[in-house]
Backbone as XML, in Angstrom:
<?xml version="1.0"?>
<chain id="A" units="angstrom">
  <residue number="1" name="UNK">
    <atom name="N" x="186.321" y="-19.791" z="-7.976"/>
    <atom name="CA" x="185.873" y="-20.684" z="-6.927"/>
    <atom name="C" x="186.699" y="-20.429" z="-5.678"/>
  </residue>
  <residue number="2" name="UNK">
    <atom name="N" x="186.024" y="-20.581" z="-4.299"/>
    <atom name="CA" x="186.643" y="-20.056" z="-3.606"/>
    <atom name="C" x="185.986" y="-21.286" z="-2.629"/>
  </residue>
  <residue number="3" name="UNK">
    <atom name="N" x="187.219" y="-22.204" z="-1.868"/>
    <atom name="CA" x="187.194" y="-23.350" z="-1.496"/>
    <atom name="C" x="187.584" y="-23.183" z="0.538"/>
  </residue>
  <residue number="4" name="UNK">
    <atom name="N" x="186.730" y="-22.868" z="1.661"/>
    <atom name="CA" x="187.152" y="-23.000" z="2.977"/>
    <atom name="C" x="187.370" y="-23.830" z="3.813"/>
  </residue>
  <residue number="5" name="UNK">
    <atom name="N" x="188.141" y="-24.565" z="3.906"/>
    <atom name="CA" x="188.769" y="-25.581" z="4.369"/>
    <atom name="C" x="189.088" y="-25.076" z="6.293"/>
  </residue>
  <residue number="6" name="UNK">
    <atom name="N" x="188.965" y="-26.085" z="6.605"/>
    <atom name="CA" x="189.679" y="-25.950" z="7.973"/>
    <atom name="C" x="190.468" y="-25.001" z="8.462"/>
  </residue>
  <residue number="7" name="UNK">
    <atom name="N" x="191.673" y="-25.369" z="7.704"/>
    <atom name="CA" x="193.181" y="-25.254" z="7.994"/>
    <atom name="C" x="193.637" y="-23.961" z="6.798"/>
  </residue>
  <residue number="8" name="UNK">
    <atom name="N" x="193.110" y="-23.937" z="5.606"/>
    <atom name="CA" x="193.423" y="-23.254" z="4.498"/>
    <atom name="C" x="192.204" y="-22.842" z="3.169"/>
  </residue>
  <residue number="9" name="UNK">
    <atom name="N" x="192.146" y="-22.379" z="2.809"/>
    <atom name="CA" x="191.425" y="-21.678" z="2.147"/>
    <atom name="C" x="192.090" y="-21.986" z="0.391"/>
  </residue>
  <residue number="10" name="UNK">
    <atom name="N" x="191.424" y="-22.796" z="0.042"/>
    <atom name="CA" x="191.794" y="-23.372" z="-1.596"/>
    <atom name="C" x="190.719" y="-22.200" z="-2.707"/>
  </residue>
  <residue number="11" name="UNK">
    <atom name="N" x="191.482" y="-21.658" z="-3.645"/>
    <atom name="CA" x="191.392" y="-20.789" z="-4.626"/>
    <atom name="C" x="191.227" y="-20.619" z="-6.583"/>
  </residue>
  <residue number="12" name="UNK">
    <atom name="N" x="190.536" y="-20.361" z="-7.219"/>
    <atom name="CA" x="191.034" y="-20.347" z="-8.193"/>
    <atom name="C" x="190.280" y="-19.713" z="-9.242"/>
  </residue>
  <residue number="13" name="UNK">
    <atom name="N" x="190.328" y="-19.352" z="-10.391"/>
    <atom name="CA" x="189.970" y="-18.651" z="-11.205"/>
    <atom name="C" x="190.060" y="-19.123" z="-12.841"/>
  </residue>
  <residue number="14" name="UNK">
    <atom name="N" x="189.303" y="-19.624" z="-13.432"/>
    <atom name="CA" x="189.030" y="-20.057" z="-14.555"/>
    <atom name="C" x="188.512" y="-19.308" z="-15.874"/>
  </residue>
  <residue number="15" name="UNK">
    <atom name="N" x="189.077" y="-19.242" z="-16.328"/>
    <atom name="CA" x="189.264" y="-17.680" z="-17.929"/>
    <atom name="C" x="188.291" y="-18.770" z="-18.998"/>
  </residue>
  <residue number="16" name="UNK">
    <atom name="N" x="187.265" y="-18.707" z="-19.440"/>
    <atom name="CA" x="186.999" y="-19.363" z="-20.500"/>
    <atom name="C" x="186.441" y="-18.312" z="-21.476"/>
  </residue>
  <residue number="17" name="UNK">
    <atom name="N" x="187.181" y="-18.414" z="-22.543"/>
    <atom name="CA" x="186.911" y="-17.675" z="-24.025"/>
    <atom name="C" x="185.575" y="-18.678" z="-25.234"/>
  </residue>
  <residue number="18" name="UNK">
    <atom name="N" x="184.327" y="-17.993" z="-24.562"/>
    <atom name="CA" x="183.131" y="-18.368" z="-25.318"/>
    <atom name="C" x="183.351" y="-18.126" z="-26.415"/>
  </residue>
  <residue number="19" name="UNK">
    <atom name="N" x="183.993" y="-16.898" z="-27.185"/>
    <atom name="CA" x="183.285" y="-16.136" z="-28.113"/>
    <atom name="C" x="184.021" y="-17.294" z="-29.665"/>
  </residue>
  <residue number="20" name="UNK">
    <atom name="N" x="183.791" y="-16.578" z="-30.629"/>
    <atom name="CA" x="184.431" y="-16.953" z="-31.955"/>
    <atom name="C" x="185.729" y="-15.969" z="-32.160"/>
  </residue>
  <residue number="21" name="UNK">
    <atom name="N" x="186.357" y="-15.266" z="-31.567"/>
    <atom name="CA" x="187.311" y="-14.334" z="-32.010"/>
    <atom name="C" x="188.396" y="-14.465" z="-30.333"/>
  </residue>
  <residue number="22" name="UNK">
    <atom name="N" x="189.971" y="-14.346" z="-30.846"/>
    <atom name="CA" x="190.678" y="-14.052" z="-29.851"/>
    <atom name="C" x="190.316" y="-13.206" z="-28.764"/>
  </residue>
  <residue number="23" name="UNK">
    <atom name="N" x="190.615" y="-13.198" z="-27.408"/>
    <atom name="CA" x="190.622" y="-12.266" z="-26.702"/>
    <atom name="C" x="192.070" y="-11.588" z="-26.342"/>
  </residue>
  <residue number="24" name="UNK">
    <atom name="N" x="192.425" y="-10.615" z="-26.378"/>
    <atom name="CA" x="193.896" y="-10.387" z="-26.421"/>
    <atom name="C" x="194.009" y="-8.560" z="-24.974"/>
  </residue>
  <residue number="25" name="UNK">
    <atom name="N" x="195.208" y="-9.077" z="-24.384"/>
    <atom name="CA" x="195.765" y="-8.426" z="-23.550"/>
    <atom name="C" x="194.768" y="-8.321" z="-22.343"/>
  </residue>
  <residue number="26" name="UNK">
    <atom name="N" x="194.771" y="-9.593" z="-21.405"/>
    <atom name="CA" x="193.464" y="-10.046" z="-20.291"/>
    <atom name="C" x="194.407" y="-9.475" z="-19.128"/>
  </residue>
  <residue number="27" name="UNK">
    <atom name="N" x="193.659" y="-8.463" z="-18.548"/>
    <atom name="CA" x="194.652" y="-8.932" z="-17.107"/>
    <atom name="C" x="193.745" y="-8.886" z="-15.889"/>
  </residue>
  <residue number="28" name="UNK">
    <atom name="N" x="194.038" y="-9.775" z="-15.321"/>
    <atom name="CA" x="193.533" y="-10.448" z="-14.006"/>
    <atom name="C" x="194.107" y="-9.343" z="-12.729"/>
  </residue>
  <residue number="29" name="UNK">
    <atom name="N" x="193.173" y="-8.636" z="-12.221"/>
    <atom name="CA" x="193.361" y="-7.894" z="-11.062"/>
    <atom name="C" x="192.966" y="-8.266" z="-9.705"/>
  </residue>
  <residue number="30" name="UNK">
    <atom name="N" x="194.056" y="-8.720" z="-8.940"/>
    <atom name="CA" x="193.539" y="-9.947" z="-8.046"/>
    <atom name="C" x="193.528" y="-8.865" z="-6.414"/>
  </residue>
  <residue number="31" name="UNK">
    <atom name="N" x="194.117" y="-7.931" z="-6.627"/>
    <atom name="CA" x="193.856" y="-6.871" z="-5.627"/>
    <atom name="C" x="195.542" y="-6.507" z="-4.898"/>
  </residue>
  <residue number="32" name="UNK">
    <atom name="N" x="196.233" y="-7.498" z="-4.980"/>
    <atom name="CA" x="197.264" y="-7.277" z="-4.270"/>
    <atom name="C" x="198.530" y="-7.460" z="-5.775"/>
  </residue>
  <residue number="33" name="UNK">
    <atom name="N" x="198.394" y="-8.445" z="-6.297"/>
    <atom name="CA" x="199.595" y="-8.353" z="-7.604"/>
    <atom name="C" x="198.305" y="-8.827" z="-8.406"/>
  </residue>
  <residue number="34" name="UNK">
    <atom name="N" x="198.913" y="-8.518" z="-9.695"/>
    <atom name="CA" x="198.164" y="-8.227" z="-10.835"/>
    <atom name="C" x="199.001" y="-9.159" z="-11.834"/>
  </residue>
  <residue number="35" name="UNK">
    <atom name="N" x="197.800" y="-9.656" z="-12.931"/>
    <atom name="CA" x="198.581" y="-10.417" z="-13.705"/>
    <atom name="C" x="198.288" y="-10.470" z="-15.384"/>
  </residue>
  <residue number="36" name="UNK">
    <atom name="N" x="198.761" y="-10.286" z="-16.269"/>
    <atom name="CA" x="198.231" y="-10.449" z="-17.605"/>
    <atom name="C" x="198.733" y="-11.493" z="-18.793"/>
  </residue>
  <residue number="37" name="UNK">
    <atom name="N" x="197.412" y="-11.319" z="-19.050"/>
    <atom name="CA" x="197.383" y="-12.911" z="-20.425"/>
    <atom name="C" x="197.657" y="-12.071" z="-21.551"/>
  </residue>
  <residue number="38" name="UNK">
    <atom name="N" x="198.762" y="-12.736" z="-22.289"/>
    <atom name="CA" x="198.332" y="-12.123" z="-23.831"/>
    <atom name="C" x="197.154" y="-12.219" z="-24.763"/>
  </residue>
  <residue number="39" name="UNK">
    <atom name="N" x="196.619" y="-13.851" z="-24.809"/>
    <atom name="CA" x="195.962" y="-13.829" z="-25.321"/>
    <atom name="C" x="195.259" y="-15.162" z="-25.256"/>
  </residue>
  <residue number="40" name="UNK">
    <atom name="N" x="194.014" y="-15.074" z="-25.130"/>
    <atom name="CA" x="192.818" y="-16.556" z="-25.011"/>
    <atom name="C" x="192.581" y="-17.053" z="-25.982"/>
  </residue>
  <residue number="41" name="UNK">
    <atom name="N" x="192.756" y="-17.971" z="-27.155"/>
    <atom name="CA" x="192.011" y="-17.965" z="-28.353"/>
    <atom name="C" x="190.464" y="-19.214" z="-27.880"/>
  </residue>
  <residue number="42" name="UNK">
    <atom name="N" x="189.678" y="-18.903" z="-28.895"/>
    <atom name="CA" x="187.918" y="-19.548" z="-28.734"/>
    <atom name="C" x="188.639" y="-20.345" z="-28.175"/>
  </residue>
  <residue number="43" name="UNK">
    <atom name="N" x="187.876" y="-20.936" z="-27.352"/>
    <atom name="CA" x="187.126" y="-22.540" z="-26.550"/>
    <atom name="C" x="188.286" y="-22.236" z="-25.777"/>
  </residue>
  <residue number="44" name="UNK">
    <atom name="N" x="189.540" y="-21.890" z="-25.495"/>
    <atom name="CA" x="190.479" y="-21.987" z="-24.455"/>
    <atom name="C" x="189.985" y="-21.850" z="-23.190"/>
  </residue>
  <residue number="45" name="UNK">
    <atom name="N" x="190.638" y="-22.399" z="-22.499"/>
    <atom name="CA" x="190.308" y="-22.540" z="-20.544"/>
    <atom name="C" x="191.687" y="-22.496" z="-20.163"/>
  </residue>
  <residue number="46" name="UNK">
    <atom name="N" x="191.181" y="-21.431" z="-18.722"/>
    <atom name="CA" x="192.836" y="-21.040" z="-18.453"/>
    <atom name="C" x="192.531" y="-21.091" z="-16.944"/>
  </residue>
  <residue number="47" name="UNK">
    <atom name="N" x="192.991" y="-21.654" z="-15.590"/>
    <atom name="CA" x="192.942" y="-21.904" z="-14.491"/>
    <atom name="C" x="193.755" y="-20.984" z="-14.238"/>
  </residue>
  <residue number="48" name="UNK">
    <atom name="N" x="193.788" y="-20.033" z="-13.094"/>
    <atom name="CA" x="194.790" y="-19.112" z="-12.766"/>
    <atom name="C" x="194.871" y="-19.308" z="-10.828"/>
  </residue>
  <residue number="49" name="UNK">
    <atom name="N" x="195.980" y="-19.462" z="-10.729"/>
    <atom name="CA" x="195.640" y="-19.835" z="-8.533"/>
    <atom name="C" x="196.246" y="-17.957" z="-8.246"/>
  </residue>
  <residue number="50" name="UNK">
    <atom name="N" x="194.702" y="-17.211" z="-7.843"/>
    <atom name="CA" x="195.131" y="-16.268" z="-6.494"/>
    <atom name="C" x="196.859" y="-15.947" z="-6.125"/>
  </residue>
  <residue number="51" name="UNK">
    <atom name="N" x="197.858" y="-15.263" z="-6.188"/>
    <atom name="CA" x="198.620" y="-15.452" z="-5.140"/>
    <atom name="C" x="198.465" y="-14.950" z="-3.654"/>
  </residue>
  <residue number="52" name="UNK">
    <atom name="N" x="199.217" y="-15.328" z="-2.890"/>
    <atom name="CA" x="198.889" y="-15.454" z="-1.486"/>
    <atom name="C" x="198.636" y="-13.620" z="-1.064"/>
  </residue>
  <residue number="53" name="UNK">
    <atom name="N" x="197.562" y="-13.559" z="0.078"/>
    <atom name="CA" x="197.380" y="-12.268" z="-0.069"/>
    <atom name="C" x="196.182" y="-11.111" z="-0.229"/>
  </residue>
  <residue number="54" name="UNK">
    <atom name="N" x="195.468" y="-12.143" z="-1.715"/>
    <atom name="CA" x="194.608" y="-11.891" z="-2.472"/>
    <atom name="C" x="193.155" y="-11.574" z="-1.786"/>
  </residue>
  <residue number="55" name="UNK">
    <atom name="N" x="192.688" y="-10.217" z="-2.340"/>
    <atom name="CA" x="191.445" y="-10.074" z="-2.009"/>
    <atom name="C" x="190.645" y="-11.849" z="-2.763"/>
  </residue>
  <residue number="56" name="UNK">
    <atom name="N" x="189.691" y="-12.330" z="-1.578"/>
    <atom name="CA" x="189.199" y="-13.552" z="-2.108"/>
    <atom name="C" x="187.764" y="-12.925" z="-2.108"/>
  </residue>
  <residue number="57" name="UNK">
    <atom name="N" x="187.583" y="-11.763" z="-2.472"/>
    <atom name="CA" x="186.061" y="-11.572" z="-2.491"/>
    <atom name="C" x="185.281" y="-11.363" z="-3.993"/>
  </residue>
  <residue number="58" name="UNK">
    <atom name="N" x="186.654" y="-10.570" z="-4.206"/>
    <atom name="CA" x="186.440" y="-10.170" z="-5.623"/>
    <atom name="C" x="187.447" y="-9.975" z="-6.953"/>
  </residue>
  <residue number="59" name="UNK">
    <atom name="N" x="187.016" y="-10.203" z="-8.224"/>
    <atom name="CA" x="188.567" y="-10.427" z="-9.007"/>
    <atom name="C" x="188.055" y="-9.075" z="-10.207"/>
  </residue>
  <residue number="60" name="UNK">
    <atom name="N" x="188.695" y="-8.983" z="-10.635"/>
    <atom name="CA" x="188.817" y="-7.922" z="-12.009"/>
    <atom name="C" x="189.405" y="-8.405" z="-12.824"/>
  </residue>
  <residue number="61" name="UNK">
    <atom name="N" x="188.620" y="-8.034" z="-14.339"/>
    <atom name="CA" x="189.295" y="-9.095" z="-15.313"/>
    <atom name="C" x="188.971" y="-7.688" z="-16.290"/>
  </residue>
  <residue number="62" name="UNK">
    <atom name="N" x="190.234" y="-7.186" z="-17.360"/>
    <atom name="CA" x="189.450" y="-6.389" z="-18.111"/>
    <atom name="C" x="190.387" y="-7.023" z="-19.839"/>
  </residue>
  <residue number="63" name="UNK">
    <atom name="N" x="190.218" y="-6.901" z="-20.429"/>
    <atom name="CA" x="191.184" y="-7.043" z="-22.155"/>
    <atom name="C" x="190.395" y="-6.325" z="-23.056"/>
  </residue>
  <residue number="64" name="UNK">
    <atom name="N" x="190.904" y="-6.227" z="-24.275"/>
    <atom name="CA" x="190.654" y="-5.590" z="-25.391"/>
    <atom name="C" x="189.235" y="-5.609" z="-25.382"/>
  </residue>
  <residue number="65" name="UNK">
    <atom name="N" x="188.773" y="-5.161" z="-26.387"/>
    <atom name="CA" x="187.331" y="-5.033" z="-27.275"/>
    <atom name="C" x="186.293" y="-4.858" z="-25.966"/>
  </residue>
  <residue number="66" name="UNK">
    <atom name="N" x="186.910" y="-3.941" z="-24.773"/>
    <atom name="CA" x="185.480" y="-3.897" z="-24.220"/>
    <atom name="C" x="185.560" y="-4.791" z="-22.739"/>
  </residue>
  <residue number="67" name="UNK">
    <atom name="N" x="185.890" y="-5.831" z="-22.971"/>
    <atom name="CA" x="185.995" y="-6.272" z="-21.002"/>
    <atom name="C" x="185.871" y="-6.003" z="-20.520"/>
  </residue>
  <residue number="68" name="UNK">
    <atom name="N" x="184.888" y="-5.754" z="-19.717"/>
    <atom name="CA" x="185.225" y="-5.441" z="-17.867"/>
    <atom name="C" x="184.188" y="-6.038" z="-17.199"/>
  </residue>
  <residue number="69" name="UNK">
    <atom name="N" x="184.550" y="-6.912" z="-16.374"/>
    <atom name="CA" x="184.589" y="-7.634" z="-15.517"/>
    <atom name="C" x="184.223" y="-8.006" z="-14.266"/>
  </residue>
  <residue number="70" name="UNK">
    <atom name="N" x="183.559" y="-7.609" z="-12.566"/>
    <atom name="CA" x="184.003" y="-7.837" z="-12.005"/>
    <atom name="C" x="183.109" y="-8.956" z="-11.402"/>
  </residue>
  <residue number="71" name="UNK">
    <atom name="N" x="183.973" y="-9.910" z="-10.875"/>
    <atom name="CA" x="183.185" y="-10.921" z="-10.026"/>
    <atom name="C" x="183.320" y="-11.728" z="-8.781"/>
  </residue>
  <residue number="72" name="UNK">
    <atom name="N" x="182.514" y="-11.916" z="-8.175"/>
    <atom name="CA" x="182.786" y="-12.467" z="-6.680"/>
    <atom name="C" x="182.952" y="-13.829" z="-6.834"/>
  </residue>
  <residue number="73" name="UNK">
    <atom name="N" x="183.829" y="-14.621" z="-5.836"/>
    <atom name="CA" x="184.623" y="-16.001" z="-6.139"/>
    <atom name="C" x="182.746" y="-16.586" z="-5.516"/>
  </residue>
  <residue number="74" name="UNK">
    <atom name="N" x="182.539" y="-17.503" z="-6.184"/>
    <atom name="CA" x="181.645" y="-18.748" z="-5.715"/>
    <atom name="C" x="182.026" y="-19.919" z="-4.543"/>
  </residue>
  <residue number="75" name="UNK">
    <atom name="N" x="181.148" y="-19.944" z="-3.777"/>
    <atom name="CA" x="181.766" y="-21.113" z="-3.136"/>
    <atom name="C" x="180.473" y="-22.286" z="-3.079"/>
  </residue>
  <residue number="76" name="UNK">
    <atom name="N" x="181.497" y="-23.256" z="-3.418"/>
    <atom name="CA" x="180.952" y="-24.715" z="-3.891"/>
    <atom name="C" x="179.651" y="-25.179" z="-2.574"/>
  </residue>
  <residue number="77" name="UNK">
    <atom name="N" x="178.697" y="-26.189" z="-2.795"/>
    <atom name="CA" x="178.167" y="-26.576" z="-1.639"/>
    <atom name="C" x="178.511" y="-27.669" z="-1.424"/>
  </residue>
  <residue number="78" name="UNK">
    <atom name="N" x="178.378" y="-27.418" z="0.408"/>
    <atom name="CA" x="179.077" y="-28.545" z="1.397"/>
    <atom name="C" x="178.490" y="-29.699" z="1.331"/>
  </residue>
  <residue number="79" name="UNK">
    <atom name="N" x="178.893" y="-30.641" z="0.964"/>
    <atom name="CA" x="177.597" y="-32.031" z="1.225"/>
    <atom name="C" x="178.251" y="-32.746" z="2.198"/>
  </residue>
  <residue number="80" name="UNK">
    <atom name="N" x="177.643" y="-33.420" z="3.222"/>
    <atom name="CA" x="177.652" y="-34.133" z="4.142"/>
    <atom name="C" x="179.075" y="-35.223" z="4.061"/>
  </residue>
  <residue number="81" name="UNK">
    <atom name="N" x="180.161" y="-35.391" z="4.655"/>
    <atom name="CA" x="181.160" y="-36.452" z="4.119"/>
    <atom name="C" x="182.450" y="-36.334" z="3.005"/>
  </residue>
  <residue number="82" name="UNK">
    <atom name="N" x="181.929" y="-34.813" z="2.573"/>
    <atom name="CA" x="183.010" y="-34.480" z="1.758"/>
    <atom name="C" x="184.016" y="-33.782" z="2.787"/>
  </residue>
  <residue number="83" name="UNK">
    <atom name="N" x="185.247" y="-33.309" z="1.785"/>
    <atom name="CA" x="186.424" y="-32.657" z="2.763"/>
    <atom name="C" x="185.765" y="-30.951" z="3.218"/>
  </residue>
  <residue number="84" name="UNK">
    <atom name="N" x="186.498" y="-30.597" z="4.295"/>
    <atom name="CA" x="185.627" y="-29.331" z="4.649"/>
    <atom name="C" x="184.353" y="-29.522" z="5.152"/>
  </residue>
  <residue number="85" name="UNK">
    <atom name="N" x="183.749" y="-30.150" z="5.520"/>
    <atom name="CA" x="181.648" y="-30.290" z="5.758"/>
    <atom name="C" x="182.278" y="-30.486" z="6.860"/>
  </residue>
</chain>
């Protein structure tokens, strides 16, 4: 999710492990530093914040059994009265 604010630009990246089996050795390629998970087990959710820097267009995610990844950050819609609109 990729959040444009006024003043600052709010970020983030959410790992969720659908499957029935661990996911093991994830690493998050954020374009400028790079980062890796050991390991997701099922149903886990993992929030990860960008560090400063970061390509915000696109992320790389690759781990074991096959991963790869790439995806463009989403940005939420503005409704009338919220922060940012």
């Amino acid at each position: 999710m990729r959040e444009d604010q006024s003043l600052f630009t709010n970020s983030r990246i959410i790992l969720t492990n659908a499957g029935k089996e661990p996911i093991s050795n994830v690493k998050v390629f954020y374009g400028v530093k790079n980062e890796t998970i050991q390991t997701i087990n099922p149903g886990d959710k993992i929030s990860l914040s960008p560090p400063e820097g970061s390509n915000l267009n696109v992320v790389r995610i690759i781990a074991d059994n096959g991963i790869n990844i790439t995806a463009g950050y989403r940005t939420p819609i503005k409704m009338p009265g919220m922060m940012g609109s």
